[in-house]
N, C-alpha and C positions, 0 to 999 in steps of 0.2 A: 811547146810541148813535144819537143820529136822523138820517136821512138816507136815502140808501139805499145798503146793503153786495153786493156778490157776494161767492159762497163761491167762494174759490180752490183748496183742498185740504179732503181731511176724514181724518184722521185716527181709529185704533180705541187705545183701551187695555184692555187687558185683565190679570185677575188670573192670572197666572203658576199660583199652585198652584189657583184654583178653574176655570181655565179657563173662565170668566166677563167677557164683557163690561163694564167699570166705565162708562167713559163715553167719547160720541164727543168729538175737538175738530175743531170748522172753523176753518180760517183763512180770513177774510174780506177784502174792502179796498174801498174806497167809491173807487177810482181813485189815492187820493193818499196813506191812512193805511191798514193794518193792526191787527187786531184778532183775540182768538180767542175762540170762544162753546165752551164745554164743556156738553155734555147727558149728566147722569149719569144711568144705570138708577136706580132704586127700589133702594134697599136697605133691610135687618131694621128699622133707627131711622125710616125714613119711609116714607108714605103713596104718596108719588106720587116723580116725578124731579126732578130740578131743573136750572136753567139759570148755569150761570156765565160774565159777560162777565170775562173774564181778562188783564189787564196784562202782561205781562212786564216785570221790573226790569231796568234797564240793570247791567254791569257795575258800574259804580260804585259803584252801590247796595249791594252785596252787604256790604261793611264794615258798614255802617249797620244793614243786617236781621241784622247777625253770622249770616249763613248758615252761612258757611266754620268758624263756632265750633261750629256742630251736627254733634253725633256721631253718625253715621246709625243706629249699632247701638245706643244711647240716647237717642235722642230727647229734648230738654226735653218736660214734659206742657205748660207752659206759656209763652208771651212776649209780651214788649209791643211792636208797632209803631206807629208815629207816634200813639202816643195811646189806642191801643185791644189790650183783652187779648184774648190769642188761645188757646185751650185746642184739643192736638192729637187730631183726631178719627179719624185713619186712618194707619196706617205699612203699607205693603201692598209685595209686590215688583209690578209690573205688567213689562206687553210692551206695545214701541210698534209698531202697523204700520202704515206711510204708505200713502194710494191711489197714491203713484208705483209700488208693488210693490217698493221694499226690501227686503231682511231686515230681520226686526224686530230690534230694539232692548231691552233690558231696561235695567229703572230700579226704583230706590227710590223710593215716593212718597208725600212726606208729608202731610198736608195738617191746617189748622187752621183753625178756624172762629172768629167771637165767640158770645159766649151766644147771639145773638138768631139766631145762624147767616147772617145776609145780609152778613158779610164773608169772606172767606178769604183763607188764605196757604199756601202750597203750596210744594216744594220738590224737586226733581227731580235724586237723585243717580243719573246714567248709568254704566253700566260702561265704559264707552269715555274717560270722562272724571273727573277728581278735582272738578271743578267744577261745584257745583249749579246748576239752574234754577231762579232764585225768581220765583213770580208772584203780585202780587195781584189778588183777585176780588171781584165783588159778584153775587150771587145776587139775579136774578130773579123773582118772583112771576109766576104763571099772569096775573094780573093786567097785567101788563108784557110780557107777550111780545106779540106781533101775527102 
C-alpha cells in the first residue's frame, strides 16, 4: 500500500461472549482508492498483534470463493483459493460497532489463514443479511508497518 492513506472510519469488533476486543478495522482512502487495515489484539497462539491490509471481494467473486456453499454452523476446516490452502483458524460470533455511533451489528466470523499465516480469508455472516462478506488479507510483519 505505498502512498499516502487517511483514516476515514475506524471501526471495534468485538467477541460477543468474551466481551473482548478482537480487533480494530480502519477504513482508509489515499483520495481515489479505498482500503481496510485490521489490527488484531494478541491472542492465546501469538506473541504479539498483527496487522491485516484487507481486500474485500467483489460480489461476483463470491461463486468462485464458493462462499454462499459454507455452512456457517459447519465450517470447512479447510479450502483452496486461487492456488493456495487455507486452513480455518477462528469461527467466533463477534459485534460490529462503527465510530458513526450505530447500533452494533452482530456477525459470524470466520477467518482462515495459510500455514505460514501471512495470507487470510475471512468471511462475515451478518444477521441482517443471508449474504456473506468475503475478504482477502495479507498480514504485515512489525517489519512493514511505518
Amino acid at each position: 500500500m505505498p502512498g499516502k492513506w487517511t483514516i476515514d472510519k475506524a471501526h471495534r469488533f468485538v467477541d460477543v461472549e468474551r466481551q473482548t476486543l478482537v480487533f480494530w478495522q480502519f477504513e482508509v482512502t489515499d483520495g481515489e482508492r479505498r482500503q481496510f487495515i485490521e489490527v488484531h489484539k494478541p491472542n492465546a497462539q501469538a506473541a504479539e498483534g498483527r496487522a491485516i491490509i484487507s481486500f474485500p471481494l467483489d460480489p461476483t467473486e463470491y461463486n468462485e470463493v464458493e462462499s454462499l456453499e459454507l455452512d456457517p454452523d459447519e465450517p470447512q476446516t479447510e479450502l483452496t483459493w486461487r492456488g493456495q490452502d487455507y486452513r480455518l483458524t477462528a469461527a467466533r460470533a463477534l459485534r460490529f460497532y462503527r465510530n458513526t455511533g450505530e447500533h452494533p451489528r452482530d456477525m459470524l466470523h470466520l477467518e482462515y489463514a495459510t500455514e505460514d499465516g501471512r495470507r487470510t480469508l475471512t468471511f462475515e455472516f451478518w444477521s441482517s443479511t443471508g449474504t456473506p462478506v468475503t475478504s482477502e488479507g495479507f498480514c504485515l510483519t512489525t517489519e512493514e508497518i511505518q
